[in-house]
C-alpha positions as CSV (number, residue, x, y, z in Angstrom):
1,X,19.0,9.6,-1.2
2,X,20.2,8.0,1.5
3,X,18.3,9.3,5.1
4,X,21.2,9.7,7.9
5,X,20.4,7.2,10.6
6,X,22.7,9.0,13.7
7,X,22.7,12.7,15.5
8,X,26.1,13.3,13.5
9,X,25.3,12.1,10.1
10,X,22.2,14.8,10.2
11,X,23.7,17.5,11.6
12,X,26.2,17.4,8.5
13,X,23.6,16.8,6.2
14,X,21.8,20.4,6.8
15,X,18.8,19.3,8.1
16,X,17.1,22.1,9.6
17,X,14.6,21.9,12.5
18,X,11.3,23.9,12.3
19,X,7.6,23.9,14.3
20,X,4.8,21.7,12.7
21,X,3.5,25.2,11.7
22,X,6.2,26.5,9.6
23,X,6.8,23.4,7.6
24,X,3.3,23.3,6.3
25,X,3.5,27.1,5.8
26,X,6.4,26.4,3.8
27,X,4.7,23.4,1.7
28,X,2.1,25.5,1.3
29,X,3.9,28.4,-0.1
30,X,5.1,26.7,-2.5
31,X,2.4,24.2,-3.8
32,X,0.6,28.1,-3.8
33,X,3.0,29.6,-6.1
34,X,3.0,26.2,-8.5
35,X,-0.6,26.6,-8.4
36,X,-1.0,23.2,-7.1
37,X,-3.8,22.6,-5.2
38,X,-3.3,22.1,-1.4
39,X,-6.1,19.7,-0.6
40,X,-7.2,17.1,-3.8
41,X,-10.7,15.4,-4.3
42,X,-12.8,18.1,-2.2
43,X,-15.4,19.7,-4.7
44,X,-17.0,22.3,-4.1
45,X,-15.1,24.5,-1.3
46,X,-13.1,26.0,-4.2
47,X,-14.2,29.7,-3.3
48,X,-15.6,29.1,0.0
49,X,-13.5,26.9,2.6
50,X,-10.1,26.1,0.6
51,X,-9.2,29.8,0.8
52,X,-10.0,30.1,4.3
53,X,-8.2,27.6,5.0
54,X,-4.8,28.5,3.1
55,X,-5.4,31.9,5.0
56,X,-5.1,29.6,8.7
57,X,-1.9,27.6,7.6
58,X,-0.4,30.3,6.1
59,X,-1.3,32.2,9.7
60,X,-0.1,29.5,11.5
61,X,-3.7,29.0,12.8
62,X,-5.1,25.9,14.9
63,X,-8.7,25.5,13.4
64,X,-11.8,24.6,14.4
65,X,-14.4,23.5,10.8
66,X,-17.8,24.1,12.0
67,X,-20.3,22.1,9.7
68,X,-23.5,20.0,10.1
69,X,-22.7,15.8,9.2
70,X,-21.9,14.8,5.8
71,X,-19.3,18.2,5.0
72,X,-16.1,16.7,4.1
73,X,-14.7,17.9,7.4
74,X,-12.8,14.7,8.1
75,X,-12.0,14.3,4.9
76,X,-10.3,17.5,4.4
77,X,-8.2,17.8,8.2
78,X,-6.8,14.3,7.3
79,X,-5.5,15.5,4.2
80,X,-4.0,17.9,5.9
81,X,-1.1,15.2,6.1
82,X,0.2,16.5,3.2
83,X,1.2,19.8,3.8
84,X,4.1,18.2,6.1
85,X,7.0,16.9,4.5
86,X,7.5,13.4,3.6
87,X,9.9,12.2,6.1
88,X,10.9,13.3,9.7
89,X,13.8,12.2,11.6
90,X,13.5,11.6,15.3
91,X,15.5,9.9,18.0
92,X,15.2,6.4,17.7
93,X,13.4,4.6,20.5
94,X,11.3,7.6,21.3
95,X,7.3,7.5,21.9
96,X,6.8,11.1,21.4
97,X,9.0,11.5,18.1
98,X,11.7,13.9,19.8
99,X,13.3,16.6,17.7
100,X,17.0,14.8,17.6
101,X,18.4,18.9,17.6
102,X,15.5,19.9,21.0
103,X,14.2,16.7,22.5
104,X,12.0,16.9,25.4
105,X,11.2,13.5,26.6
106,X,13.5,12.6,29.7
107,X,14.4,9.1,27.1
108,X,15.5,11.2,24.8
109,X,17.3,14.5,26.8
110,X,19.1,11.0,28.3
111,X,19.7,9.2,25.4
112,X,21.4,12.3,24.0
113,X,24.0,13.2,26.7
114,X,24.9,9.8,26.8
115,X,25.6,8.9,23.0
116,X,26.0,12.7,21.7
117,X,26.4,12.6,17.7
118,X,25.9,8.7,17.9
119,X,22.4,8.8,18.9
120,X,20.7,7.4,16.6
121,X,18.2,8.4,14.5
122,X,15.0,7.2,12.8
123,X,12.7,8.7,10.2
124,X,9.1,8.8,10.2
125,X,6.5,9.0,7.1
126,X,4.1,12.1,7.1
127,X,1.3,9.6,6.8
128,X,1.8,8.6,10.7
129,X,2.2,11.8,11.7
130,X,-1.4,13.0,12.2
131,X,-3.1,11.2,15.4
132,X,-7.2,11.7,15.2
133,X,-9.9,11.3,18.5
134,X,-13.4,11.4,18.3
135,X,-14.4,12.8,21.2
136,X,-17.1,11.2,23.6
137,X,-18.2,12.2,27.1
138,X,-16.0,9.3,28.2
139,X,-13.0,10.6,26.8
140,X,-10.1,10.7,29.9
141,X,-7.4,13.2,30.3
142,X,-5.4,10.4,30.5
143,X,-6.3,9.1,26.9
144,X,-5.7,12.5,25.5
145,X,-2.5,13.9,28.0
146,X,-1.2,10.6,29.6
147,X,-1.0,9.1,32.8
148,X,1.2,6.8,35.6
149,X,1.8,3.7,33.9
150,X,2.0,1.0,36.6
151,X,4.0,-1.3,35.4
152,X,6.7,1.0,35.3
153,X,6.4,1.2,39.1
154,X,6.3,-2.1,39.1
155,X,9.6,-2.1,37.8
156,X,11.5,-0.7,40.6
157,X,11.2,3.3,39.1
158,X,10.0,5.9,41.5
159,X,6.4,7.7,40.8
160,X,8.5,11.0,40.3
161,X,10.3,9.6,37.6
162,X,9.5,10.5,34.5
163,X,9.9,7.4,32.8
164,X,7.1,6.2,34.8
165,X,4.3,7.8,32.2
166,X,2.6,6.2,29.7
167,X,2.0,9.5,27.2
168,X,-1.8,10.2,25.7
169,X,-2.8,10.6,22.2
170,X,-1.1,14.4,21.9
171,X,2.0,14.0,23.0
172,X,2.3,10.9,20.8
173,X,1.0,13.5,17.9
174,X,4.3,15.4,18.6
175,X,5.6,17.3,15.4
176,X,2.4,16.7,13.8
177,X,-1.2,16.9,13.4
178,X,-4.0,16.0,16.2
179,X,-7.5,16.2,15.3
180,X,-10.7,16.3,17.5
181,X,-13.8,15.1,16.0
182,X,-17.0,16.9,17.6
183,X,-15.0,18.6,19.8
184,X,-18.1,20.0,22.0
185,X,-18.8,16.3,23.2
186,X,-15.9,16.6,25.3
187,X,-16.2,17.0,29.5
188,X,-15.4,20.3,30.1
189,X,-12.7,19.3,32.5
190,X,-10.8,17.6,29.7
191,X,-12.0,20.6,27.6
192,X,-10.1,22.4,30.0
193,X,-6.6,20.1,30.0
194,X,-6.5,20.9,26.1
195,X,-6.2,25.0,27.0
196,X,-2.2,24.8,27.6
197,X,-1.9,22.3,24.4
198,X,-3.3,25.2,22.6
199,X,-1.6,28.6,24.3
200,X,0.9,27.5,26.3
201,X,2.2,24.5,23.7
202,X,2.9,22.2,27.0
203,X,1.5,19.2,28.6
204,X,0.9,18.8,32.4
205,X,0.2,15.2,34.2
206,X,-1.5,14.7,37.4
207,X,0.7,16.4,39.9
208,X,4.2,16.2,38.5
209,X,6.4,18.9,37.7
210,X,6.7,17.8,34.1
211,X,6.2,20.3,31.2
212,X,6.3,18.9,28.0
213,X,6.4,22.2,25.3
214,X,4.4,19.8,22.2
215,X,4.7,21.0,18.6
216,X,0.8,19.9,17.9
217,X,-0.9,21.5,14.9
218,X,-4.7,21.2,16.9
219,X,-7.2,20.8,14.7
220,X,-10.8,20.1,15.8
221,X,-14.6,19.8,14.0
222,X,-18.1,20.8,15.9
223,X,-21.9,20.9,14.8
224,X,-22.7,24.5,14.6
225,X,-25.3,24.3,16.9
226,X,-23.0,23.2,19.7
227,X,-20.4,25.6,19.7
228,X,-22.6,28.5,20.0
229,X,-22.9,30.1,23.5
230,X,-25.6,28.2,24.5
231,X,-23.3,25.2,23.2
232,X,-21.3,23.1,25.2
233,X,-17.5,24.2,24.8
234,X,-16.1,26.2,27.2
235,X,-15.4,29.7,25.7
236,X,-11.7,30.0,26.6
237,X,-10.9,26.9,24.5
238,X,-13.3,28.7,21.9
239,X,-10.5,31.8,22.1
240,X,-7.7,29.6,22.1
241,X,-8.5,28.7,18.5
242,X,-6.9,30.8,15.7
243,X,-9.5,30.3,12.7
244,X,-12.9,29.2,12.4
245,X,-14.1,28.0,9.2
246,X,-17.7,27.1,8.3
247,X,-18.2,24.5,5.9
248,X,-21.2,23.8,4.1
249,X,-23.2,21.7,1.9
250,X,-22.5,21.9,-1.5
251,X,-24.2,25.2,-3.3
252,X,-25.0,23.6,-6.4
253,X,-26.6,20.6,-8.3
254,X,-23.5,19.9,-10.6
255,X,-21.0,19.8,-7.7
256,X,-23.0,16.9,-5.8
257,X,-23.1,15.2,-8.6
258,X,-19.4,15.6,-9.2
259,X,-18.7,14.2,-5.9
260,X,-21.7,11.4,-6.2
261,X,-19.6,10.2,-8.9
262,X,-16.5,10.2,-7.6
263,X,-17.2,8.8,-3.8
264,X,-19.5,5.8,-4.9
265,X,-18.4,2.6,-5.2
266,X,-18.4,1.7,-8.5
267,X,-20.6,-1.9,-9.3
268,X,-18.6,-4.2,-10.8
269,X,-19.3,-8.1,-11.9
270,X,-18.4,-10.7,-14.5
271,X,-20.6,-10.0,-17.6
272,X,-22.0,-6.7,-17.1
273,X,-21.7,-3.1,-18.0
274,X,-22.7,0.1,-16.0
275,X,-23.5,3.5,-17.3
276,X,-25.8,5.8,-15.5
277,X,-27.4,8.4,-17.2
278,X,-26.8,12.1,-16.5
279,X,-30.4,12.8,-15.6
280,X,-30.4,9.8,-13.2
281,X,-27.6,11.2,-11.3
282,X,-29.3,15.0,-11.4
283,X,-32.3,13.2,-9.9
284,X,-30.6,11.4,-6.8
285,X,-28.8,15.1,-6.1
286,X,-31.4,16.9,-6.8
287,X,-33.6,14.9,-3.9
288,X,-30.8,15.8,-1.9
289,X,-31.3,20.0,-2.5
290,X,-34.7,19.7,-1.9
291,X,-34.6,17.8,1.4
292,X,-32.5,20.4,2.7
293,X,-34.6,23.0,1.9
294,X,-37.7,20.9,3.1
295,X,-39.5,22.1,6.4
296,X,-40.7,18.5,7.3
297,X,-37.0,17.5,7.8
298,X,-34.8,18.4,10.5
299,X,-32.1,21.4,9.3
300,X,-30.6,21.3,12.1
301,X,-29.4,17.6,11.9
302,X,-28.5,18.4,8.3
303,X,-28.8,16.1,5.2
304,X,-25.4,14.4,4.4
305,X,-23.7,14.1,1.5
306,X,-23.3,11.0,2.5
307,X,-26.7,10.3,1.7
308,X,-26.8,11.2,-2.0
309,X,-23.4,9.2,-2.2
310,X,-25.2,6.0,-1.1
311,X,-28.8,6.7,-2.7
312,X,-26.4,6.5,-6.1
313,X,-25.4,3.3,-5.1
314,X,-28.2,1.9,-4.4
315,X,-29.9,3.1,-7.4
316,X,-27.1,1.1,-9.6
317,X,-27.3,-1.9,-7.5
318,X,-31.1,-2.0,-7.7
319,X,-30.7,-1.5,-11.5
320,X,-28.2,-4.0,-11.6
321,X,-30.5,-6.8,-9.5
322,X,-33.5,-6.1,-12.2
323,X,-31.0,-6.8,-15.0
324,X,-29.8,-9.9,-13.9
325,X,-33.4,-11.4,-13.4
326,X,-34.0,-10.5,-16.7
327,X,-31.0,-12.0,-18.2
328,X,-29.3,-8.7,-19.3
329,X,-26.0,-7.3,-19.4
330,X,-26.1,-3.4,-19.5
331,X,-27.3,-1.8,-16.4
332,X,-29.3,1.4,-16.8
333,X,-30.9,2.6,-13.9
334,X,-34.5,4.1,-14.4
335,X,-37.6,6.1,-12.4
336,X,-38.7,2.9,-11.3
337,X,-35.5,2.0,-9.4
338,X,-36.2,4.9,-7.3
339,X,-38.1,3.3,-5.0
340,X,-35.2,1.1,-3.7
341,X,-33.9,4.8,-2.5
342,X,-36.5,4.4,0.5
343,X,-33.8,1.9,2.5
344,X,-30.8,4.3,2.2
345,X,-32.5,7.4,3.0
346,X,-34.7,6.9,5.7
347,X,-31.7,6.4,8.2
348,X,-29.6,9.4,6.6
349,X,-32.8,12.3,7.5
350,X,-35.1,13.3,10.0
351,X,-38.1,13.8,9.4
352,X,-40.2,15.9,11.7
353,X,-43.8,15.2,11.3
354,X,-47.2,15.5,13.7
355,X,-48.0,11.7,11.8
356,X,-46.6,9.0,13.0
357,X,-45.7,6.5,10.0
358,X,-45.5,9.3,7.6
359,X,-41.8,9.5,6.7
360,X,-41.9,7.0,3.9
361,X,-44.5,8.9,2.3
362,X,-42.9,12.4,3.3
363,X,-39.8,10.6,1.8
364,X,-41.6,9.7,-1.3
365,X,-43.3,13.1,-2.5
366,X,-39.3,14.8,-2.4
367,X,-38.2,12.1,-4.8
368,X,-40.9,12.9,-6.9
369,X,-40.4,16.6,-6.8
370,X,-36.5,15.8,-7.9
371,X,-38.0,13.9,-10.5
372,X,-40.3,16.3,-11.7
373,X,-37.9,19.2,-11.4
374,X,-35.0,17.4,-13.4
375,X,-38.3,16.4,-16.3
376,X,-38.9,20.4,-16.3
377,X,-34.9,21.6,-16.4
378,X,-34.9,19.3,-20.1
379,X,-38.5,19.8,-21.5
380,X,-40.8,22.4,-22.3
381,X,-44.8,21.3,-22.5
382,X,-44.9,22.5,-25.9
383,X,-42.0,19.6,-26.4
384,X,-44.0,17.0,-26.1
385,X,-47.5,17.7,-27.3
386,X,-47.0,14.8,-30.0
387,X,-46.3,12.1,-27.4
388,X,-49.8,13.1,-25.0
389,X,-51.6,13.1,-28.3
390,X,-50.4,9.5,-29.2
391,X,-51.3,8.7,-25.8
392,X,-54.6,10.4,-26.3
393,X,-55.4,7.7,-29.7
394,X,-55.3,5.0,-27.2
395,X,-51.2,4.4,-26.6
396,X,-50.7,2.3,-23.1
397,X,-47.4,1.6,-21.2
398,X,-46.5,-0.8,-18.8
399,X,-43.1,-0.3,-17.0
400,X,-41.7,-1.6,-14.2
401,X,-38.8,-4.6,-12.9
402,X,-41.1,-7.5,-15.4
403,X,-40.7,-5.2,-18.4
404,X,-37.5,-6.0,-20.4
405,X,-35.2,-2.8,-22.0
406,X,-35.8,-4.5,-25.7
407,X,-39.5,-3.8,-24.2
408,X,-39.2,-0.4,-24.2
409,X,-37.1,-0.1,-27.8
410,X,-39.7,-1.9,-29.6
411,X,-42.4,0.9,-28.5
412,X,-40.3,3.9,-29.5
413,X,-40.4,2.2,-33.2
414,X,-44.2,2.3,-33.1
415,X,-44.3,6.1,-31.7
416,X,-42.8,8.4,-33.3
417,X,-43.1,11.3,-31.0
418,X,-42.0,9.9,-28.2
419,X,-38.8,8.9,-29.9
420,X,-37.9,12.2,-30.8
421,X,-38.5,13.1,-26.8
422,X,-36.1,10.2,-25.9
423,X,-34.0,11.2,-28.8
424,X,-33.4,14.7,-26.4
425,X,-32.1,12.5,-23.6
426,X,-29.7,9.9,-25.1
427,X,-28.2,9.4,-28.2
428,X,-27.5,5.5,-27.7
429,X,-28.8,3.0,-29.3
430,X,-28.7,0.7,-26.2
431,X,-32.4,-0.9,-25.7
432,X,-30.9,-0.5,-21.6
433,X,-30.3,3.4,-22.3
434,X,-33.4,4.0,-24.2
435,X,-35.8,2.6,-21.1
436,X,-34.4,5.0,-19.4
437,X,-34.7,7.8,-21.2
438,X,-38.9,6.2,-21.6
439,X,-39.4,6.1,-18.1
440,X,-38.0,9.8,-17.3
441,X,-40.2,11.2,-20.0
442,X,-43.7,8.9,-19.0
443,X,-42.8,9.6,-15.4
444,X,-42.3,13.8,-15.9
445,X,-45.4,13.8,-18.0
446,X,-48.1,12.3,-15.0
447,X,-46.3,14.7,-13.0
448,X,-46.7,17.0,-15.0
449,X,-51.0,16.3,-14.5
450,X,-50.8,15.2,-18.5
451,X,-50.8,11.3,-18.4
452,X,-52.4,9.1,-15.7
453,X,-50.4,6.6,-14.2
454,X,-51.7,3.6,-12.1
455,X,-49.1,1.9,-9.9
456,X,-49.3,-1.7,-8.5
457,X,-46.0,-2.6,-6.9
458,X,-43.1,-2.4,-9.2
459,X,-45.5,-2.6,-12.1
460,X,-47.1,0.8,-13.7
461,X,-49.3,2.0,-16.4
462,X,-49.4,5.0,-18.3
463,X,-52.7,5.9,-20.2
464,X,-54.4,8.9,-21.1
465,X,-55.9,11.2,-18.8
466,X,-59.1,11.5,-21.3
């Protein structure tokens, strides 16, 4: 369909003005009644923080998501987007997309008595209508509200022209979205020029007489901790907001993985083959839970999601670096890549200890309680009597980066027992799939005080405890 390009062309065509507000309650209405979900690829807030959420744009709410690091925050107020509709039309030429039916720029209020029904007309895509400012104790009124722009002067206009500002980030956001990332690290003097954005709908510049009434949907994120009363946000801008919604971490094992899966990037090269067992996943989340429930790490700095997303990829990468030096194709990860976790977790969590040099070792102990854990969730100790007992007739393992997946294969033909156990984790065939499967079962059993295990670098050996 052709988009009419002048002020005539769209009054004929029926276009209807409304407020940022009421076209995404609108789109929302009806992506609620085709039970279509509002926000896609967020897991987890199904119950929680999408209906919440629904209730604030369906209110007409600006919102403030209140949620330690790594909660999808971002991710879902960008998405946002999509609850406006695809195209806008605004009066060509102008920096703060007038409404062609109620500008408010002097450009455009000109522009308009001058040319009437052939002022023309430009359309915008949704996708550039949502303006986003992480907010820093450097942040100026002027980058958010605007300010003098010399030049103009320069050019002969007079400072109480109008013409002579250069407009900030929320006027620019005009019939759209504007997002505030940790809003608390603002000044509280700028927090302060945001409280007529908010109530009032206008914008105010140094000392002019100039009131621009915005259409600004204001959406903003803050640590929990810092927008308490103790915090640092000034608590009429805390009032000014409509809805405050908590996000979280997600609530269970199944859903990290879920989104572990879907955020990493997958590993891809000539010649090779991924495939990353279930259990290995469940492991690298599970570490995750158990961080955030650990007293010797910092709760208050949270544990990212972010962090489980990049411990999966490093597992696979380390998985697929030990494949290539042996010469093999399919990548598996195993227990023993789990050490290459140390690098991408140590920056992701804090770990509060009275020992200084401790946090590798802190960091250590939690992936083996994930391990262990994910071992007990698939096996009972009655499951795997037959395999200690083979290990009790004088059955020795090496594993480790030297020890090839064909390695591993040729020992499950020569024990019985453990076969069967492996046979309860994969039903491949794969040499690659079946070292995996080895190693989760050797590793859960010395954590489980039933095998000894001797460790010298990569390299370990199971033996009996007798």
């Amino acid at each position: 369909m052709t988009r009419p390009l002048t002020l005539g062309e769209l009054r004929k065509s029926g276009w209807k003005s409304r407020p940022v507000k009421e076209e995404m309650r609108q789109n929302a209405v009806t992506k609620i009644s085709a039970s279509d979900p509002l926000f896609d690829g967020v897991l987890g807030y199904e119950n929680t923080v999408l209906p919440q959420l629904e209730n604030a744009v369906l209110a007409g709410h600006d919102v403030v998501f209140l949620g330690e690091r790594g909660q999808a925050k971002t991710r879902i107020i960008r998405s946002m987007v999509n609850l406006l509709d695809e195209w806008m039309p605004f009066i060509e030429g102008s920096e703060i997309y007038d409404d062609p039916y109620q500008p408010v720029s002097r450009y455009a209020k000109d522009l308009v008595d001058e040319l009437g029904d052939e002022t023309p007309i430009d359309w915008e895509h949704r996708d550039n209508r949502y303006g986003e400012k992480l907010a820093t104790p450097d942040t100026s009124i002027a980058d958010l509200i605007g300010e003098v722009d010399p030049i103009k002067v320069a050019e002969g206009r007079y400072l109480s022209d109008e013409l002579t500002l250069h407009y900030g980030m929320v006027p620019r956001t005009n019939r759209g979205i504007f997002a505030i990332n940790e809003l608390p690290d603002l000044a509280e003097r700028i927090q302060v020029g945001l409280l007529n954005v908010l109530e009032e709908r206008d914008v105010q510049i140094r000392g002019y007489k100039v009131r621009l009434p915005l259409d600004v949907v204001l959406i903003a994120s803050a640590n929990p901790e810092d927008y308490t009363n103790r915090g640092r946000l000034i608590t009429p801008l805390k009032d000014r907001f409509g809805s405050q919604i908590r996000t979280h971490y997600p609530l269970e094992i199944e859903t990290e993985m879920e989104i572990a899966e879907q955020e990493a990037r997958p590993l891809e090269a000539e010649n090779i083959s991924v495939s990353v067992p279930e259990f290995m996943t469940e492991i690298v989340t599970t570490f995750s839970h158990i961080a955030r429930s650990s007293p010797q790490v910092n709760q208050r700095s949270g544990v990212s999601v972010r962090m489980t997303v990049t411990n999966y990829e490093t597992l696979v990468a380390n998985a697929a670096r030990r494949a290539l030096q042996r010469g093999e194709t399919h990548v598996v990860p195993r227990v023993s890549d789990l050490e290459a976790l140390m690098s991408s977790s140590s920056g992701k969590i804090e770990i509060e200890s009275i020992e200084e040099g401790r946090d590798g070792q802190i960091v250590g102990q939690m992936i083996k309680a994930a391990v262990l854990e994910v071992f007990k969730g698939r096996f009972s100790p009655e499951d795997l009597v037959g395999v200690v007992e083979s290990f009790d007739t004088g059955t020795i393992v090496h594993t480790g980066d030297d020890v090839g997946s064909n390695d591993y294969a040729d020992l499950l033909e020569g024990n019985a027992a453990l076969a069967v156990a492996v046979s309860e984790l994969t039903d491949s065939s794969e040499p690659a799939d079946l070292a995996s499967a080895v190693e989760l079962v050797l590793e859960g059993l010395h954590l489980s005080k039933r095998l000894n295990k001797e460790a010298t670098g990569t390299r370990a050996t199971y033996r009996s405890r007798g």
